[in-house]
N, C-alpha and C positions, 0 to 999 in steps of 0.2 A: 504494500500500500504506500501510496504516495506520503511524503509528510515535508513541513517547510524545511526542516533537517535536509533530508537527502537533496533537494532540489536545488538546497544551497552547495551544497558540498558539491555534487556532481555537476550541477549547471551553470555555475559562478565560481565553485573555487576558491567560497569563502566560508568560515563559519558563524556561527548563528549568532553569537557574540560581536564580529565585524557587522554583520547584517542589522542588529539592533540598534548597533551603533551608527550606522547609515540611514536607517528609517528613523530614530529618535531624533537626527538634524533636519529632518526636513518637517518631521512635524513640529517640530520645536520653531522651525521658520512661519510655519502656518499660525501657532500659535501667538509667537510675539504680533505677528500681523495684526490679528484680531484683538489683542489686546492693545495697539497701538490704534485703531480705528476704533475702538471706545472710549480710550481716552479723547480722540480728537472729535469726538461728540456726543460730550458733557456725560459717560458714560447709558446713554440709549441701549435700549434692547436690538440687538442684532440676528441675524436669522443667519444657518450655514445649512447646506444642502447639499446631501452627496448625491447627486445621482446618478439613475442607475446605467448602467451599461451590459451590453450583450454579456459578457464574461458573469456580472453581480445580478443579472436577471433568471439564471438555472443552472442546475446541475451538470456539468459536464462531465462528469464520472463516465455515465452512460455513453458517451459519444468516440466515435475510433476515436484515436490518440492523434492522428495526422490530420485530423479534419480541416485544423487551421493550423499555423506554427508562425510564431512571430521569434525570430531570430533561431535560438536552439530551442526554446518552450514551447509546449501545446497547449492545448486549450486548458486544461487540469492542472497543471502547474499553472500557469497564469491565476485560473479561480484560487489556489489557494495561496498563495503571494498577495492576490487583492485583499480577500478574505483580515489576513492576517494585517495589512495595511487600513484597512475600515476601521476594524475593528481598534487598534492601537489610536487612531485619528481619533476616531469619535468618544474613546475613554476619555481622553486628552481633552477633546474642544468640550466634555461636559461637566468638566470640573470650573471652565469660567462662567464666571456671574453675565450677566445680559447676555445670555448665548443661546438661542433657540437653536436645536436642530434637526433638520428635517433630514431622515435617512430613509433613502427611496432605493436604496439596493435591493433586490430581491425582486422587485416587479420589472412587468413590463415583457412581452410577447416577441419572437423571433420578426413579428413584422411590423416591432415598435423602431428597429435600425438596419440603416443601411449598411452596416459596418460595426465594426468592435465596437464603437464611442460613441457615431453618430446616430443621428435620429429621423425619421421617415416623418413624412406628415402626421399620420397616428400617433406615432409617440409623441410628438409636439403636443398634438392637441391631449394626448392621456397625460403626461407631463403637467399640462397649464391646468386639468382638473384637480390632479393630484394639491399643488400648488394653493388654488383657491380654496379647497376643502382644508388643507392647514391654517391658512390665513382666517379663513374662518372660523376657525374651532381658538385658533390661538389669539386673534387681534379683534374681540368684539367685545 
């Protein structure tokens, strides 16, 4: 079974201890940001939003291993690299004060993108419901 262990070692070269240490700087970037953008007004409530992408939308366990391949990774290491990157992010952006966050990984249909990232008309417009339904539950 796959695990972020092996994947590092065998497909980077690195271990999980360098790896922590390379994703704790960039979220540690993310997060001065956002704490830099509340100070610079008056400390406000702020909203952060992950969303979702082909990879944080299903299970790729289930799918050949060569279906897509971006560099030496497939699709299953890819999910679970995302996975473990969400997941550490949003521990992180939920420990600041004025910090709404909307995490929209997990949804969203094969013919919500046209691509790993992007997004088809559907997903725009599933997207902009997803959106108003938070805003509305959170901003009335």
């Amino acid at each position: 079974k796959l695990s972020l262990d092996s994947i590092l070692k065998e497909k980077f070269k690195i271990t999980l201890k360098e790896y922590q240490e390379r994703k704790n700087t960039i979220i540690s970037s993310i997060i001065r940001n956002k704490k830099s953008m509340s100070l610079m007004n008056d400390d406000k409530e702020f909203i952060y939003v992950y969303l979702p992408t082909m990879i944080s939308s299903k299970d790729w366990g289930s799918e050949p291993p060569n279906k897509f391949k971006y560099m030496n990774l497939n699709l299953s290491e890819i999910e679970i690299l995302e996975k473990d990157y969400r997941e550490s992010l949003i521990k992180e952006l939920s420990m600041l004060k004025n910090l709404r966050i909307l995490n929209m990984a997990g949804i969203g249909d094969d013919d919500w993108f046209t691509n790993i990232s992007n997004y088809t008309d559907k997903g725009h417009k599933n997207i902009a419901k997803e959106l108003i339904s938070f805003f509305n539950l959170n901003f009335k």
